[in-house]
PyMOL CGO cylinders between C-alpha atoms (Angstrom):
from pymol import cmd
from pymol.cgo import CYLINDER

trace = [
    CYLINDER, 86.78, 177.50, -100.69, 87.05, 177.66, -96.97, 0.3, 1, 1, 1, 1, 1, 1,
    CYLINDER, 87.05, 177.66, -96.97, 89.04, 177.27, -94.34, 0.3, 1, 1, 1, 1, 1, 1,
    CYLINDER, 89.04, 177.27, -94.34, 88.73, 176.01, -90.63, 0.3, 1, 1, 1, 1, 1, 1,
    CYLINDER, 88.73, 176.01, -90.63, 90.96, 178.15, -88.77, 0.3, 1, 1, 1, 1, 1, 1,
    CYLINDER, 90.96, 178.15, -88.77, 89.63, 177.09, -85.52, 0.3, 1, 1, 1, 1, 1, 1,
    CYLINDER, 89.63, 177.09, -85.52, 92.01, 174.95, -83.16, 0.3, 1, 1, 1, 1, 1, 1,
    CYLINDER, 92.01, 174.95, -83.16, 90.80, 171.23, -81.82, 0.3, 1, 1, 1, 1, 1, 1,
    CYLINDER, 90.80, 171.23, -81.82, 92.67, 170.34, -78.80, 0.3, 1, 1, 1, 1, 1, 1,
    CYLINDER, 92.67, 170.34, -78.80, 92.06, 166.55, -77.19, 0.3, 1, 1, 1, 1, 1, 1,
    CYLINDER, 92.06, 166.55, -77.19, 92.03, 167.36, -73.05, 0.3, 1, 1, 1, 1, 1, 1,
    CYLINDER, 92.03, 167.36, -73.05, 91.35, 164.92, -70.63, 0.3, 1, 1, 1, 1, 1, 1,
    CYLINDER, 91.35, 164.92, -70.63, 88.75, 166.48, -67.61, 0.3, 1, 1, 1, 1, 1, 1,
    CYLINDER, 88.75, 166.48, -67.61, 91.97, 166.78, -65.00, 0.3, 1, 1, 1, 1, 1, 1,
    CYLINDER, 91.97, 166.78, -65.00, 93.43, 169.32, -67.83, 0.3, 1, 1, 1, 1, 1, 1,
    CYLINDER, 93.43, 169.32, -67.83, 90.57, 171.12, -68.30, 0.3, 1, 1, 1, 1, 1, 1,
    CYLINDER, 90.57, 171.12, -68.30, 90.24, 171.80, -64.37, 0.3, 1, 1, 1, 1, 1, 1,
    CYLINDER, 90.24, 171.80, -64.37, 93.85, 172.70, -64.18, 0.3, 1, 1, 1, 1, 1, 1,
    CYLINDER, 93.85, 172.70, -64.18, 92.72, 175.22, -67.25, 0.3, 1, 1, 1, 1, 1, 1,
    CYLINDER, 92.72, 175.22, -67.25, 89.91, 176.75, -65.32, 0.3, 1, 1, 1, 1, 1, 1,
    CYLINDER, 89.91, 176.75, -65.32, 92.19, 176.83, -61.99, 0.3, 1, 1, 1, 1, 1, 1,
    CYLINDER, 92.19, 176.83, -61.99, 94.68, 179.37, -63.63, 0.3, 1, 1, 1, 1, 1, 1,
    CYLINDER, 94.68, 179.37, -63.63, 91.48, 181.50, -64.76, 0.3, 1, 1, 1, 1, 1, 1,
    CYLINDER, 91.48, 181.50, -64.76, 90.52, 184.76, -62.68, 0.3, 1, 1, 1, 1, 1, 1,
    CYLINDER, 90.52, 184.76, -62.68, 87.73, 185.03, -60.59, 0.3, 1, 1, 1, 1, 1, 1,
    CYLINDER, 87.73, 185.03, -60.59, 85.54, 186.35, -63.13, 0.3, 1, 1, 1, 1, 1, 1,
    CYLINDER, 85.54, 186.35, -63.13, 85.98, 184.07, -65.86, 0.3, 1, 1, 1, 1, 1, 1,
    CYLINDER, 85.98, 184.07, -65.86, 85.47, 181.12, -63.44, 0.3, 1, 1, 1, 1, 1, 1,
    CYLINDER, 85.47, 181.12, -63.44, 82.38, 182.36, -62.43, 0.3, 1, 1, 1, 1, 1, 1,
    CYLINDER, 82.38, 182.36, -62.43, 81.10, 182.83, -66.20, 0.3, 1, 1, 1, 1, 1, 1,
    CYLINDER, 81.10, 182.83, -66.20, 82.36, 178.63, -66.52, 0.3, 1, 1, 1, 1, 1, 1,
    CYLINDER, 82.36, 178.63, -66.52, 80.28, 178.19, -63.72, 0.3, 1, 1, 1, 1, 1, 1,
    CYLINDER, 80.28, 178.19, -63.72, 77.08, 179.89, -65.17, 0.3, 1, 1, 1, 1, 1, 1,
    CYLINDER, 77.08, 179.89, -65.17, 77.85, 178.50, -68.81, 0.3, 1, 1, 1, 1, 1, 1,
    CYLINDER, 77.85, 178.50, -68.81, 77.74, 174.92, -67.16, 0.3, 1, 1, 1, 1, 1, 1,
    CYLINDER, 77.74, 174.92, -67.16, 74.88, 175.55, -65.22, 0.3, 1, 1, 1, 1, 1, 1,
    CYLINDER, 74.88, 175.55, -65.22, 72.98, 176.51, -68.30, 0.3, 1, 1, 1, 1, 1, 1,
    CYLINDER, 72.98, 176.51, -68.30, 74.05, 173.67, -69.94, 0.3, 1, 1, 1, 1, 1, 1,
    CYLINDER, 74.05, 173.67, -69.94, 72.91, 171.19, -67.46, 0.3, 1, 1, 1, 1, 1, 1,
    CYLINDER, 72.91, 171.19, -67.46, 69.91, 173.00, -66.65, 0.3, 1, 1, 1, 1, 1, 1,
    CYLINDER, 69.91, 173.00, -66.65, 69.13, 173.02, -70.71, 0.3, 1, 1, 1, 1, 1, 1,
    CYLINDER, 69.13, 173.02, -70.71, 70.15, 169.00, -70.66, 0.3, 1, 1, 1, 1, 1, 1,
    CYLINDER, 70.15, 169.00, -70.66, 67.70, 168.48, -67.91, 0.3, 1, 1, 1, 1, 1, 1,
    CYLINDER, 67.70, 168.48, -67.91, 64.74, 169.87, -69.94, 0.3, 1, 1, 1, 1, 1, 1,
    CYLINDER, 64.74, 169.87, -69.94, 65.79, 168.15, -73.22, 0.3, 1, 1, 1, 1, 1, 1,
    CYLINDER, 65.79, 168.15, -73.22, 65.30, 164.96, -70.63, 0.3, 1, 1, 1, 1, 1, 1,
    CYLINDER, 65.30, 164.96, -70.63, 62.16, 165.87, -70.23, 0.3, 1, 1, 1, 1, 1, 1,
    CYLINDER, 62.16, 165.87, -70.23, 60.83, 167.17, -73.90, 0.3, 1, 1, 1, 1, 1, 1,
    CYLINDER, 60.83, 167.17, -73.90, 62.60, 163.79, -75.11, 0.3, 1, 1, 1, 1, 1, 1,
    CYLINDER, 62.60, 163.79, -75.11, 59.90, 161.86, -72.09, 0.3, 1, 1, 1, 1, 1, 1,
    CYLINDER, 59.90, 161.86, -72.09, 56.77, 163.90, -73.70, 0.3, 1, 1, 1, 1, 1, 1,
    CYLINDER, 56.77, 163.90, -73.70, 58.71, 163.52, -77.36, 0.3, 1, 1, 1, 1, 1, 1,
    CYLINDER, 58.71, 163.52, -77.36, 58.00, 166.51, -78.44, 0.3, 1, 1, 1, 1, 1, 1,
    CYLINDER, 58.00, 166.51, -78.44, 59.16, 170.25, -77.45, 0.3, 1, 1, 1, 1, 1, 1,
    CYLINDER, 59.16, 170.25, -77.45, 55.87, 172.08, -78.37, 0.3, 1, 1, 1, 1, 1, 1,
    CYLINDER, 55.87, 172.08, -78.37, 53.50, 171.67, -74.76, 0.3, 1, 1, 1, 1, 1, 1,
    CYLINDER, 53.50, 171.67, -74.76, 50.04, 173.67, -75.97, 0.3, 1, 1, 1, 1, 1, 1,
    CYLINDER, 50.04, 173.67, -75.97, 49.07, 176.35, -73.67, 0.3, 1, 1, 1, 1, 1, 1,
    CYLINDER, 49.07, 176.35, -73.67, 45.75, 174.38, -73.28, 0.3, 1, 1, 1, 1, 1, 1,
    CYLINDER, 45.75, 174.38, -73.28, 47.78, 171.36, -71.98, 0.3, 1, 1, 1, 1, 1, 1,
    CYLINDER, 47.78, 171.36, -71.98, 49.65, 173.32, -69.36, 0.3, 1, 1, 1, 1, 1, 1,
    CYLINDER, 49.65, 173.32, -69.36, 46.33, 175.12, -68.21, 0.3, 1, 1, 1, 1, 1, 1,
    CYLINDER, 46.33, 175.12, -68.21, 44.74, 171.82, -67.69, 0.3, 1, 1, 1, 1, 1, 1,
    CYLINDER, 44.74, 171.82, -67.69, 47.39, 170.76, -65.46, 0.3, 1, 1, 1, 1, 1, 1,
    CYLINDER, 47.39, 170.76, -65.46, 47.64, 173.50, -63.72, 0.3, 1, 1, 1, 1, 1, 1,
    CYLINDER, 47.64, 173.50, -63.72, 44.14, 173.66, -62.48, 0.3, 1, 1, 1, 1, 1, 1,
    CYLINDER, 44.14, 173.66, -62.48, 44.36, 170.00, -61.90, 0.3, 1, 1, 1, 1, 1, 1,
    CYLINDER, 44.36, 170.00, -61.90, 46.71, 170.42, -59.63, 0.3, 1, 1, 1, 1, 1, 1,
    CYLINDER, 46.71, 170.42, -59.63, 45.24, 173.56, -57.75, 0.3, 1, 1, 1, 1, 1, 1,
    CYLINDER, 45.24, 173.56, -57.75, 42.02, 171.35, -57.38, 0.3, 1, 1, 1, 1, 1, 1,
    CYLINDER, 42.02, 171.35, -57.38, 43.79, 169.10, -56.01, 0.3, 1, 1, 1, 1, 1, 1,
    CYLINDER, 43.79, 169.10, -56.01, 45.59, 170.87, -53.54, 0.3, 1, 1, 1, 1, 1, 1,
    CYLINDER, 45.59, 170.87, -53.54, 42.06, 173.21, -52.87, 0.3, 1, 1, 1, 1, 1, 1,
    CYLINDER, 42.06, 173.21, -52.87, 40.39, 169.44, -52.15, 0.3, 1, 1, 1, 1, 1, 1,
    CYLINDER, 40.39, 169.44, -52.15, 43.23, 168.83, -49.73, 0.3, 1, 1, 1, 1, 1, 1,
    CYLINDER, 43.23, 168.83, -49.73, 42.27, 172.58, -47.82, 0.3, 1, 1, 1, 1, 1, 1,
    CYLINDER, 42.27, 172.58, -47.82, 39.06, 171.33, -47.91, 0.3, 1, 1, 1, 1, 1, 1,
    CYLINDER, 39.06, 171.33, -47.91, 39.90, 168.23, -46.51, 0.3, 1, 1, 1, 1, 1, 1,
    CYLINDER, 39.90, 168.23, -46.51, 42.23, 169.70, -44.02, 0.3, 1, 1, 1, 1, 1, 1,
    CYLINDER, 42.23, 169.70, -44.02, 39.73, 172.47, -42.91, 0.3, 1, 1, 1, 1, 1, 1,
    CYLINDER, 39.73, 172.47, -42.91, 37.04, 169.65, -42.39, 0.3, 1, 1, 1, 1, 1, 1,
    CYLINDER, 37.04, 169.65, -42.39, 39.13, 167.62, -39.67, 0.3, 1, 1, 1, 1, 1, 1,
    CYLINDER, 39.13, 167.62, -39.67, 39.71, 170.65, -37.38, 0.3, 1, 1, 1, 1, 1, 1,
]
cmd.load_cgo(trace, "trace")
């Protein structure tokens, strides 16, 4: 048998702020990275969830990557032709 010993407080987002207010410099910044990594981590589950799946083959990303440095070498090109 086990036990939960861990405590579940309900706070609303104003009490949570007034929590991280009181904290020292320090600890605010590490609530600051923490949350950065979260939304940085949410913004690329946005985008595996668009492609629906996590894996990307290496062989995918290489053939977009020299698409797009074709693309911009045609626009050199291009660019290098008008002058």
């Amino acid at each position: 048998m086990t036990f939960d010993t861990t405590a579940k407080v309900s706070l609303t987002l104003d009490q949570v702020l007034e929590v991280i207010k009181q904290l020292p410099a320090k600890a605010k910044l590490q609530v600051a990275k923490e949350l950065e990594r979260s939304a940085v981590e949410a913004e690329w589950d946005f985008v595996f969830k668009a492609f629906k799946t996590r894996e990307l083959s290496m062989a995918a990303i290489n053939e977009a990557v020299e698409a797009e440095r074709s693309a911009a070498y045609a626009k050199r090109q291009k660019d290098k032709a008008r002058r």
